[in-house]
N, C-alpha and C positions, 0 to 999 in steps of 0.2 A: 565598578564596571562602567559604568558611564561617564567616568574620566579616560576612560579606554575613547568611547568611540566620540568625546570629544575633540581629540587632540587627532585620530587620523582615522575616519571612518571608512571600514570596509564595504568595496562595493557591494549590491548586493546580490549578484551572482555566486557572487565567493560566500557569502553570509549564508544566502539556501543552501549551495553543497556542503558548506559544514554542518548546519542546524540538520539537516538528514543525518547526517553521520550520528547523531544523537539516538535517532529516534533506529537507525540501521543495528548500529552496536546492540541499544537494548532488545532489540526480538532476536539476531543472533544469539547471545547470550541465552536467551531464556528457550527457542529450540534449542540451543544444546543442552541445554539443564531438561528438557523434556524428551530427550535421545531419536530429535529430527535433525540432526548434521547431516543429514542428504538433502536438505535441501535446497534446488535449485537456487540461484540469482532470477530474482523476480517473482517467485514462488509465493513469499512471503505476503507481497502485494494483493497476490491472486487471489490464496488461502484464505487472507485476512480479511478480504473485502467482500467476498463470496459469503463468510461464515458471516460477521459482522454486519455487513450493512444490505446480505441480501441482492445483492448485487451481482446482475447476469456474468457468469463466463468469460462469453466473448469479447461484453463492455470493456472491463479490466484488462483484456489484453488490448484493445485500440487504447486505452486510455497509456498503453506502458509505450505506444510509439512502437512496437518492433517492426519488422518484416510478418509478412505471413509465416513464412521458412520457421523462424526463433520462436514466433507463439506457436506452430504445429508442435517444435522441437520442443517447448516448454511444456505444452498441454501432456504431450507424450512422456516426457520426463517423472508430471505428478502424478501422471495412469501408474504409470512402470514402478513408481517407488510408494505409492499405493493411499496417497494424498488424495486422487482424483478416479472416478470411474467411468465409462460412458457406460450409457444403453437405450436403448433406439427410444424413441418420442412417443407414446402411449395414445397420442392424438394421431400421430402420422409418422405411421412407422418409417417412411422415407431419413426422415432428421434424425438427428442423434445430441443425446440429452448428456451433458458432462454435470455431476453432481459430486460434491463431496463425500469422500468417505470419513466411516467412525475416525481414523488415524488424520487425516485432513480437517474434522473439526477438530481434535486433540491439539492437530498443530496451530490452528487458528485461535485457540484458547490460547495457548503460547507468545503468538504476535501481538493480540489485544493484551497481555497481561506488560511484555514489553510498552507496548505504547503508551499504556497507563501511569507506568514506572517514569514515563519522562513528560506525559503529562503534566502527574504530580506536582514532581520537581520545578518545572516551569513556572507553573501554580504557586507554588512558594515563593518563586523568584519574583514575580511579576504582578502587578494590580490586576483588578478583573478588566479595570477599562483598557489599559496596556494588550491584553489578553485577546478582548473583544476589536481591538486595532489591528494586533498579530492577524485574527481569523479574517479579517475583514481584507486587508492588505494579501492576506495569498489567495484568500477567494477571488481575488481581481486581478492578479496575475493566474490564477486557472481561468478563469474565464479570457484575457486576452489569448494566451495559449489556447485553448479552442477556436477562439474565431479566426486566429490565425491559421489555424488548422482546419478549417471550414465545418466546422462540429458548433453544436448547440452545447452549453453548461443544462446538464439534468441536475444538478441538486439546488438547491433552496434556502 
């Protein structure tokens, strides 16, 4: 492989939307082995980052770029197909609290089991210091993408 990217190296725009397509195929695959083929585009994102890492709601949808319009239309999507629930804010009833359901962590077990499957792989493929260069080099391109987007990087 590194006779590949000696001789005409792809840029690396083209290199990120493939290397997703990696990580895209494996959680496709594994909802549908777990009979969530309803769901959404971007759903995945949502499910996975909510269940996994704890991660507010809302966050994940500014982090995905949509419109307001596509995140209401998404949120309403996960409600409707029973991924996601609302109910009012126990602090102040005003707000309204969007939480995962039992079937939403189910799927989110599903995405983490995908992403680990090409974790692995990678892991095999790759040194740990190669690995810790990978994390390092897209942590720095998330981070310019935020500041270009006038947001602050929260993770660490």
């Amino acid at each position: 492989m590194s006779d590949e990217l000696d001789h005409e190296p792809p840029v690396l725009p083209a290199l990120l939307r493939a290397a997703r397509g990696a990580y895209g195929d494996a959680v496709r695959e594994q909802l549908a082995a777990g009979g969530f083929d309803d769901m959404p585009r971007n759903g995945p994102y949502v499910i996975g980052g909510a269940a996994n890492h704890g991660a507010p709601i809302p966050g994940l949808i500014r982090e995905l770029g949509v419109s307001k319009q596509a995140a209401s239309q998404l949120i309403d999507t996960l409600v409707l197909r029973g991924y996601l629930e609302r109910r009012p804010d126990p602090e102040d009833r005003r707000k309204i609290v969007i939480d995962l359901t039992e079937r939403g962590e189910a799927a989110a077990a599903a995405v983490q089991t995908g992403v680990q499957e090409v974790d692995l792989e990678l892991a095999d493929a790759i040194s740990p210091e190669q690995m810790k260069g990978l994390r390092i080099g897209l942590f720095t391109l998330w981070q310019i993408a935020e500041r270009r987007r006038g947001h602050e990087t929260e993770l660490g």
